[in-house]
C-alpha positions as CSV (number, residue, x, y, z in Angstrom):
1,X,-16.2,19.3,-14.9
2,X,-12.6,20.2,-14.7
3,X,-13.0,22.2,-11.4
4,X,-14.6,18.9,-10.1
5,X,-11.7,17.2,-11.4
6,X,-9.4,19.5,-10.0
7,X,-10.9,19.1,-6.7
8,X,-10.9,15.2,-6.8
9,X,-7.1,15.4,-7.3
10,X,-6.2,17.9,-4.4
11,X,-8.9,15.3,-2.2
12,X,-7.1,12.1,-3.4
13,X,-3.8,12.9,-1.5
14,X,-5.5,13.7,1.9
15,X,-7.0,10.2,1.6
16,X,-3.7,8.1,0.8
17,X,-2.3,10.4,3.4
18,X,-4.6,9.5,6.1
19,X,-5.1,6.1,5.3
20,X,-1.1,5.8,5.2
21,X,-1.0,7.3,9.0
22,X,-4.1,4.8,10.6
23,X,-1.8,2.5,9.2
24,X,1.6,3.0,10.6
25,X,0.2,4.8,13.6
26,X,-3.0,4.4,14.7
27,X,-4.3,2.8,17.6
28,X,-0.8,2.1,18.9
29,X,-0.8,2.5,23.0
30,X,-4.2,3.0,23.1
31,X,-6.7,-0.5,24.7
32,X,-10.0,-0.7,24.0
33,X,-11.9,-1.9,20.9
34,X,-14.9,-3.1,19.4
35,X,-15.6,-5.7,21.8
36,X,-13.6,-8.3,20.6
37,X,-11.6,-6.7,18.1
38,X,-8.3,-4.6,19.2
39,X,-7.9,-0.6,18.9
40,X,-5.0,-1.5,16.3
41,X,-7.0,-3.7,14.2
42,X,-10.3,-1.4,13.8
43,X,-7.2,1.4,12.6
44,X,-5.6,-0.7,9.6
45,X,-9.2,-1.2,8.4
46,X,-10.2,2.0,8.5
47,X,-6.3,2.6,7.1
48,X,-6.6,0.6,3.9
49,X,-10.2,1.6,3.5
50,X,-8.9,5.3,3.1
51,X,-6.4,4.6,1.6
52,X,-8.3,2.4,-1.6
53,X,-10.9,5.5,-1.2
54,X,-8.1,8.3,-2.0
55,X,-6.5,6.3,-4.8
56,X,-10.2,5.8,-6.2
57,X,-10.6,9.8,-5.6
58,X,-7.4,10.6,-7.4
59,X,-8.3,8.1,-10.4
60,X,-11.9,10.0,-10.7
61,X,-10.0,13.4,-10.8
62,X,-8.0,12.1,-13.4
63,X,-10.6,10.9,-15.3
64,X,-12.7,13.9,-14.9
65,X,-9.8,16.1,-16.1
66,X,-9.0,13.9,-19.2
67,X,-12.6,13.8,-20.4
68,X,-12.8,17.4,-19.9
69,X,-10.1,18.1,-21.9
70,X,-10.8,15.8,-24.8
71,X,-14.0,16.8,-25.4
């Protein structure tokens, strides 16, 4: 459980991390879309769902590693 854990917390990051950068830069110079939804707007949702995703990710790790530990 506490390799799982482990695992979790070294994923979490990359998720913030990518979620962070479809944020700030994606879809920026770029036309095309989802009919009618812009390039830009199809990136910040895909942004801040990564971004929930790797803090959930990071808060299972933790939890994995603490209930490892404790019992």
């Amino acid at each position: 459980m506490a390799a799982a854990g482990a695992l979790l917390i070294l994923l979490g990051p990359v998720g913030v991390a990518f979620g962070l950068y479809a944020l700030v830069r994606g879809g920026r110079n770029q036309e095309g879309g989802l009919g009618p939804v812009p390039e830009r707007a199809i990136h910040a949702a895909a942004g801040v769902r990564m971004l929930i995703g790797g803090v959930v990710i990071l808060f299972l790790g933790v939890v994995a590693i603490v209930a490892t530990l404790s019992g």
